[in-house]
N, C-alpha and C positions, 0 to 999 in steps of 0.2 A: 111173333118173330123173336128169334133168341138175339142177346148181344152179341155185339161185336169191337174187338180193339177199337175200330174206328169210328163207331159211330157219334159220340162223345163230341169227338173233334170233328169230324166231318160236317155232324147236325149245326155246330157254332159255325163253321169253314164258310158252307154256301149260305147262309146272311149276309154275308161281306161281298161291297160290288164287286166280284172278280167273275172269271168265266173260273170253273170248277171241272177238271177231268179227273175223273176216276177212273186208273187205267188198274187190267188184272185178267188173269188165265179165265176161259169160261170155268163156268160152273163153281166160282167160288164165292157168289151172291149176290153180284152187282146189280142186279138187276131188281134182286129181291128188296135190295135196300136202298136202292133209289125210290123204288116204288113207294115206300115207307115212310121214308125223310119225307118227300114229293108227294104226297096223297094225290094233291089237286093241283097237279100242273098244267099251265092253261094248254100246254102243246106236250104232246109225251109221243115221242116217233121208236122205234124197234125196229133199225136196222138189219137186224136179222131178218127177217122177214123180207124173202126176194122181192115178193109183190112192191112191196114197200119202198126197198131199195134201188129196183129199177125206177123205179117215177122220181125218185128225186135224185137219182144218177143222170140220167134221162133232161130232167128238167131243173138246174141248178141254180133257175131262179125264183121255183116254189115256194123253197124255205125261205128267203126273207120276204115275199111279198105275206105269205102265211103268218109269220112273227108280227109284219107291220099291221094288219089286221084286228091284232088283241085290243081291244077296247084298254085306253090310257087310263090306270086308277093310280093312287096314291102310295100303293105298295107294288114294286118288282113283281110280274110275271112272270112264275117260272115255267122254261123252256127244256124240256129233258130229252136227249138223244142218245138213245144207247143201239151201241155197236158203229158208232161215229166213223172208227177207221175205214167199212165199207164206201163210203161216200166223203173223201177226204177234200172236197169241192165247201165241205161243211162249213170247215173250218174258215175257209176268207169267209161266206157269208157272215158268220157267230161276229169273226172282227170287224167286219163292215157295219153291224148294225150295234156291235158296243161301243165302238167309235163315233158311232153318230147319235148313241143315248144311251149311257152308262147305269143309267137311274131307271129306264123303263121294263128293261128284261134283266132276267136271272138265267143265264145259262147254264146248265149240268150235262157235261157231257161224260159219256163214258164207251172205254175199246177194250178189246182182249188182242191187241195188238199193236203197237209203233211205228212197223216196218215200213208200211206206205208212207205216211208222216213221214217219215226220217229219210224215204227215199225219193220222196218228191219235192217238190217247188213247197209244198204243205208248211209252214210254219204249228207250235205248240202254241201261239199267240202268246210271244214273251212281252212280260213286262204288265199282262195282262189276264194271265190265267195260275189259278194255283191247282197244284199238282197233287193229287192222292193216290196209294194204291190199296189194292187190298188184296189177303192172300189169304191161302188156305187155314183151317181153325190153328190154331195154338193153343196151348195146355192151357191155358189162363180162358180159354173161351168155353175151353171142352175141358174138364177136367177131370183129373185121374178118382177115381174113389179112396185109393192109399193115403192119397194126400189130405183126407179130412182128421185119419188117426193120430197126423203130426203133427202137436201141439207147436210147436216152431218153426222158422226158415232159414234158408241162409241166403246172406245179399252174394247176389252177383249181379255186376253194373247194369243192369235195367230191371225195370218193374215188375210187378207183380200184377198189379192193383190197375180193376179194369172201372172207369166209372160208369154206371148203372143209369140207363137212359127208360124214362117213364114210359110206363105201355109195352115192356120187349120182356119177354123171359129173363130170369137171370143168365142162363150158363147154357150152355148145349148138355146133353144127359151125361153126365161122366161115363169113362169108356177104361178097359185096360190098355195096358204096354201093347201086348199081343196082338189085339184088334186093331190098332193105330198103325204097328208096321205090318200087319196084312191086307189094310184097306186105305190106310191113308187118311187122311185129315179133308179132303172137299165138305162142304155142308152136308150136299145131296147124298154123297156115300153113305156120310156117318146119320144119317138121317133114316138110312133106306133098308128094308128089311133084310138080314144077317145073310139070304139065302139069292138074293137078288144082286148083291154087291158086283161079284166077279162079273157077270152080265152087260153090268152098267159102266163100269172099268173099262171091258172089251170096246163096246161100243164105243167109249170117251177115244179111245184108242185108234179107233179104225177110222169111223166119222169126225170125230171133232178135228185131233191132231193132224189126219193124214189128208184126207177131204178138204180142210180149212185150209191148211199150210198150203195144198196145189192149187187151190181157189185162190188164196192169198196170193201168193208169191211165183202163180202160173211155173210151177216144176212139173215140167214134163215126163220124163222117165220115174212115175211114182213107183214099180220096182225095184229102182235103187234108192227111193229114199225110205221105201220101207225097210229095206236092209240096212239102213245106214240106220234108222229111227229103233231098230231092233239092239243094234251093236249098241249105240249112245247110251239104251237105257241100260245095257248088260252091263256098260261101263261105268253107269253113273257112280260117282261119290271117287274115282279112281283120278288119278293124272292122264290128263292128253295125250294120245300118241296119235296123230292125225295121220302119218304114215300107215299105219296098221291098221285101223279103221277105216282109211281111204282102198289099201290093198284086199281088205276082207271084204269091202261095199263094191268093187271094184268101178271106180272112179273116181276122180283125180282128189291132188289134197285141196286143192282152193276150193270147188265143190263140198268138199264134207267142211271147211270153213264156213263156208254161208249155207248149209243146212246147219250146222249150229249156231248162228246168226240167226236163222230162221227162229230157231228155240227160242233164243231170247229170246225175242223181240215180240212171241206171241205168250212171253212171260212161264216157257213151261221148263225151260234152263235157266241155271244163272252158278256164274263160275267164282272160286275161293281161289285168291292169288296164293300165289308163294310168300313167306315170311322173309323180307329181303333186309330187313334194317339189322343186320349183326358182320361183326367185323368177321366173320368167319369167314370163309371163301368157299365153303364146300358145300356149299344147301343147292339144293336144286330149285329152278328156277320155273317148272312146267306148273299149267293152271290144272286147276280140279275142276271138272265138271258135272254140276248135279242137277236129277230133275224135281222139280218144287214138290213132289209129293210121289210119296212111295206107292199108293193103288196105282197112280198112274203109271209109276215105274214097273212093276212089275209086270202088268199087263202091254206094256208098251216092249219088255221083253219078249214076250210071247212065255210069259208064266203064268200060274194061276194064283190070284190074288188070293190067299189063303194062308193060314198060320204054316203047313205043310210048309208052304214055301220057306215061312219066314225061318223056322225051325232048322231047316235042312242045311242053314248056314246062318245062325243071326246075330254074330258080331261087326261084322259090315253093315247088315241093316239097319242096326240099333244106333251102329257111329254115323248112317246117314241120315236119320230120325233126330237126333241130336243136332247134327249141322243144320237141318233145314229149319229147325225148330229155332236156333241161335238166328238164321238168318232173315226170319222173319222179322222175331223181336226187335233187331235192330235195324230193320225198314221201317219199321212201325214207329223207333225210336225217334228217328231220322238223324241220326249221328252213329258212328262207329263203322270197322272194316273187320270182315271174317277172312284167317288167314290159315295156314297151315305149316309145316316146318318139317322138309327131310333133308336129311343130310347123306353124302357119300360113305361117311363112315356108320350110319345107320343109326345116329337121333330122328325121334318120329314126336311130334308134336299136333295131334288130330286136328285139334281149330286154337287158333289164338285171336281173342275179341282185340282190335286195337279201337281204343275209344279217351278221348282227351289228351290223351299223350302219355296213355297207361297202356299197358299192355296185360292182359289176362288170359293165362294158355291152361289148355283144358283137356285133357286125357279122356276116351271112351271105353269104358271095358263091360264088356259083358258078362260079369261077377256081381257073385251076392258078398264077397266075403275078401274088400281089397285089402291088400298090403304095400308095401315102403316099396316094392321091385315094380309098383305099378305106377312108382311116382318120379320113378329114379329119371325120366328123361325133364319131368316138369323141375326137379331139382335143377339140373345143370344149365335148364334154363332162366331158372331164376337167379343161379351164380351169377350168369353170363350178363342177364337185366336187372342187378340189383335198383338201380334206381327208378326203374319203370313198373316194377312188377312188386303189388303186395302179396296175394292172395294167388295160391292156384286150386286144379280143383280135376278131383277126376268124376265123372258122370258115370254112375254105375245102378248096378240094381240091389244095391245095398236098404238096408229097410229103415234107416235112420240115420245122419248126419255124422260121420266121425272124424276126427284129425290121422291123417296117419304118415304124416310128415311135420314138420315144424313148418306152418303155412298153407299146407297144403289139404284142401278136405275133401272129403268121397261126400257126395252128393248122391240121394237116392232121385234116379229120374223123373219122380212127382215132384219134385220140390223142382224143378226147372224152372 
């Protein structure tokens, strides 16, 4: 099994008496790496599995007579349940029986989904569970091949540096630019033969997203949520217009509000606010919404995951390659907020990291070869934050590190 950002932390995490959820989009390896950390769990359940989830839907007090059963040793029994949100009945048992022996079991749960939790009676069992996620690869897991020739880096506010867990590959195969915004960063993808991807995409597309979500969250008219699931992605990485999307899906706007609620919540959206903290009065105020991973987007367009695609327009793809790439890292970090900055008189600022009480805004351009006219909006926003703001930076396809502002450097996208 190759590394992962989390395993590190994670392999140390569930040592510790707490109940352990690992929450995250299918198919980004949860399962793969429970299985891993947990070799020999005395109880390993896969929700997924209707058979499965019917009996203990069915019968909700299985699961703890099952756990009270393990033979009492000296070391925690771990208990592993994955796809947990199917059967949210889980969750009191898990508390009832760490409540009554803190010391005897090890619980790891894991969902690709919130919604029912959040929308039921279900508690996250605060005060008693710690919280992980995990999301699709990032450059630091999967890494570019350019980035071996570059003898240097440059700091921008999170890491680099993944630590190396015994027994696991180093790195996923490095891959280029190109291949990353036509298929996307999932394991499985990047994993899967070059000619099978789109295939695998579709299917994620039709079955996981569309299947899961009516299953999940019983939406009945899946013809408009497939229309609506069509428009989202077409719109990913853009501002909200819930009117327009509600009038093109034709159904109402609260409706297309909790189908992207839906998104969230089974972790395959997730929104960049607006940049609000400036005395200026004229920025706009609407959210970005984007989907965690470009194979899925495209295909979730009704495109074909394929460079073709990527080519036929790829400076939007690349600035949303960039943002989901930023917003992993800083889930992973677990501190910092991804934001964005437009103004009425038309300043555009793509992402700005707010993290410590610094602010770091960051330009995407699809060039080999920037200059000062691509820097001019991060200038004025540096005027405007002198006291917040060192370092800005444009993210480009430059082949080596340059300044081409006073503070400001072009970043080639291997060095992310």
């Amino acid at each position: 099994m190759y590394n992962r950002l989390i395993i590190s932390r994670l392999s140390e995490s569930i040592g510790t008496p707490f109940v352990h959820i690992l929450f995250g989009a299918r198919q980004t390896g949860k399962s793969t790496l429970l299985k891993r950390l947990v070799p020999n769990a005395s109880i390993y359940l896969d929700l997924s599995d209707p058979s499965v989830k019917m009996e203990y839907f069915t019968r909700p007090e299985l699961f703890i007579n099952q756990c009270k059963a393990i033979p009492r040793t000296d070391t925690p029994s771990f208990v592993v349940v994955d796809e947990v949100q199917t059967v949210p009945s889980i969750f009191d048992s898990v508390q009832n029986l760490y409540d009554s022996d803190k010391e005897r079991w090890r619980f790891v749960l894991s969902g690709s989904s919130a919604r029912k939790v959040r929308s039921s009676t279900v508690n996250l069992l605060p005060g008693r569970s710690i919280m992980h996620n995990l999301y699709p690869l990032t450059s630091i897991e999967r890494p570019f091949p350019e980035a071996e020739a570059c003898k240097y880096s440059v700091t921008i506010p999170f890491t680099r540096e993944m630590t190396l867990m015994p027994g696991f590959e180093e790195t996923f195969p490095s891959t280029g630019l190109l291949e990353r915004l036509s298929y996307g960063e999932l394991p499985g993808i990047a994993c899967a033969p070059e000619e099978s991807r789109n295939s695998l995409l579709k299917t994620y597309s039709l079955v996981y997203i569309e299947e899961e979500i009516r299953r999940e969250a019983h939406v009945k008219n899946l013809t408009a949520f497939s229309r609506f699931l069509q428009l989202a992605a077409t719109e990913s990485g853009n501002m909200l217009n819930y009117a327009k999307i509600a009038k093109d899906a034709a159904v109402s706007i609260p409706t297309i509000k909790s189908y992207f609620q839906l998104l969230e919540d089974m972790f395959i959206c997730f929104r960049i606010t607006a940049f609000s903290k400036s005395a200026r009065k004229n920025l706009l105020s609407t959210e970005r919404m984007c989907f965690f991973d470009l194979g899925v987007r495209h295909s979730s367009a009704g495109l074909k995951a394929c460079p073709d695609t990527v080519l036929a327009n790829p400076g939007p793809i690349f600035e949303q390659w960039v943002g989901i790439e930023l917003w992993k890292r800083l889930k992973y970090m677990g501190e910092g907020q991804l934001h964005y900055l437009r103004s009425n008189s038309g300043a555009e600022i793509d992402y700005i990291i707010e993290c410590r009480n610094k602010y770091v805004p960051i330009e995407v351009k699809w060039t080999e070869y920037p200059d000062r006219k691509d820097a001019r909006h991060l200038e004025w926003f540096m005027r405007e934050n002198r006291k917040k703001v060192e370092k800005a930076y444009v993210i480009c396809r430059c082949k080596m590190p340059m300044e081409i502002s006073e503070n400001i450097i072009a970043v080639p996208y291997h060095l992310l």
